[in-house]
C-alpha positions in Angstrom: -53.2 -22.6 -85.0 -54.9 -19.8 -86.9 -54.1 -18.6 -89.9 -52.8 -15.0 -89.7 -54.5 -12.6 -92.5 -53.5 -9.1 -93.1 -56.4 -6.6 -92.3 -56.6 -5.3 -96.3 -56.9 -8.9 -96.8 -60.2 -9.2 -94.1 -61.8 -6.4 -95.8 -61.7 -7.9 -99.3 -63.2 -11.1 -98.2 -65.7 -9.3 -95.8 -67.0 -6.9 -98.7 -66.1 -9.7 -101.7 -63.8 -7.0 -103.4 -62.2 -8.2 -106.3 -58.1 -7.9 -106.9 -57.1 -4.5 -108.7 -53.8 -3.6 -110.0 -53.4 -0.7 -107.9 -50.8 0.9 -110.4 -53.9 1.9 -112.4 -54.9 3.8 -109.4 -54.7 7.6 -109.8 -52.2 9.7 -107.1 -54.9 10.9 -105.7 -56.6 7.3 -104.9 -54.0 6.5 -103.5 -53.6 9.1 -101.2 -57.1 9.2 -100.2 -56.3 5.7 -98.6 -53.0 6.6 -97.6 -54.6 9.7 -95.2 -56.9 7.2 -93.5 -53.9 4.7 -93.0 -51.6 7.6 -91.8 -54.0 9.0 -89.9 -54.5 5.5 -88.3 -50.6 5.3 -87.2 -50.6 8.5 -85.4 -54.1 8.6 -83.8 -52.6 4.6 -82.3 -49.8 6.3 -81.5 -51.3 9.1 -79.5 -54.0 7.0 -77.9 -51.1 4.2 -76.8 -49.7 7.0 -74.5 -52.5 7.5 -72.6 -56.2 8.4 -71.9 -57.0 11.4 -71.6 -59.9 13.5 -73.7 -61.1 13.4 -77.6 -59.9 16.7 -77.6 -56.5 16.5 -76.5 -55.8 13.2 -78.5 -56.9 15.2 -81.4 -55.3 18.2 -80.9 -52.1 15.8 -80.4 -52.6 13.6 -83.3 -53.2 16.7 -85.7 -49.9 18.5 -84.9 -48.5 14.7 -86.7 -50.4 14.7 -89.6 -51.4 18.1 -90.8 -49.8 18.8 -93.8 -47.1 21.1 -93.1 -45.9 18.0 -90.4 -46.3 15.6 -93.4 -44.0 17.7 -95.9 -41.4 17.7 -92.7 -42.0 13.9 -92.4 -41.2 13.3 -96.3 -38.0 15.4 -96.1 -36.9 13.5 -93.5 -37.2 9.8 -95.3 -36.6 11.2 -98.4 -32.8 9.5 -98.7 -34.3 6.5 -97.2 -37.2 5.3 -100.0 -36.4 3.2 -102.2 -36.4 4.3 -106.2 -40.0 2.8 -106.5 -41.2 4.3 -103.9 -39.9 7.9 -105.2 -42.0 7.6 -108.1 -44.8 7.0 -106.0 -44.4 10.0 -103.7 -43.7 12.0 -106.9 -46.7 11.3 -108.9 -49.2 11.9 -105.8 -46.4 15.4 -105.4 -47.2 16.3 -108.8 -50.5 15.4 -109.4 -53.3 17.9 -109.8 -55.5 18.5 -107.0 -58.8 20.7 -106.3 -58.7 21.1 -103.2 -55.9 23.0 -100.4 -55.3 21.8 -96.9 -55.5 24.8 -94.3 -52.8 26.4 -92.7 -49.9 25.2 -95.4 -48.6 26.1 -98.4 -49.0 24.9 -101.6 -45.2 23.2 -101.6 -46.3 21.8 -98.5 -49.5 20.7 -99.3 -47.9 18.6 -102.7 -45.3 16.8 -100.5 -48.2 16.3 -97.7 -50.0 14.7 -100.6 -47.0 12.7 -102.2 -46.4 11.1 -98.5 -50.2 10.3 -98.5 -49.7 8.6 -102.2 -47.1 6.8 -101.0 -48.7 5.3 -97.8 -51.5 4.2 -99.6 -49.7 2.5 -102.5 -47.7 0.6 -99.4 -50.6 -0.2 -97.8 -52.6 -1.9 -100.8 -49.3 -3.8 -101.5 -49.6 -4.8 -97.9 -46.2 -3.9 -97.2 -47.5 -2.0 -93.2 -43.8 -2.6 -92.5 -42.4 -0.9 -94.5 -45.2 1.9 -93.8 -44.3 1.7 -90.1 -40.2 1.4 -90.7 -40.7 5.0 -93.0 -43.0 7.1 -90.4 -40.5 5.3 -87.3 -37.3 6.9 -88.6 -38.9 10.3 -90.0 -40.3 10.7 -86.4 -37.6 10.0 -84.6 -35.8 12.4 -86.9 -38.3 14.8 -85.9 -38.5 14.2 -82.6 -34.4 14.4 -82.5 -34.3 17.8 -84.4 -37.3 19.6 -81.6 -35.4 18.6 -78.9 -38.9 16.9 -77.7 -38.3 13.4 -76.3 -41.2 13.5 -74.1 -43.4 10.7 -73.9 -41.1 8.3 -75.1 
């Protein structure tokens, strides 16, 4: 039988990158990484219920993970992380950035980026399920409080 190895894990070997500690990794690291691996979730997500056009899936998959949608996500788990994973979302909240996603504001934009933080920090511990047990209950949250159970 084959050995089962986590993804992050086949990267490192593939590219012969060496362990960090990520705590040393600024906010903003982290939620660099933690956009691609969000991202990731919702464009699967999208894709898994159907083919249809780049455009549409886009257009689908943006409405998830633009940052006003991400500062609704965060609200919604808030109660649920765990006090670790607070700080996490609080220094990528509160950390300095120099750049401003479209179409939010800035309060919006800091919690978009905390979410982010967190994701990433989850996902370079390896802990995907706990990544996928947080975005499962803030969607379905958010999917209960639109009213839109389509495509379930």
């Amino acid at each position: 039988m084959e050995e089962s190895i986590s993804f992050l894990q086949s990267v490192k070997d593939s590219f012969d990158l060496k362990e960090v500690d990520i705590r040393t990794y600024s906010p903003l690291t982290l939620a660099y990484i933690g956009d691609a691996v969000y991202d990731l979730i919702f464009r699967t997500m999208v894709v898994g219920r159907g083919n249809t056009s780049a455009n549409k899936l886009h257009n689908k998959t943006i409405q998830y993970v633009k940052a006003p949608a991400q500062a609704k996500m965060i609200d919604l788990i808030m109660d649920d992380l765990t006090e670790e994973e607070l700080i996490v979302y609080k220094r990528g909240r509160n950390a300095k950035s120099y750049s401003m996603a479209k179409n939010s504001s800035v309060a919006e934009y800091k919690k978009a980026t905390g979410l982010e933080a967190l994701t990433g920090y989850l996902y370079l511990e390896e802990r995907m399920g706990r990544i996928l047990e947080l975005i499962q209950k803030g969607y379905r949250k958010m999917e209960t409080q639109e009213g839109n159970h389509s495509g379930r």
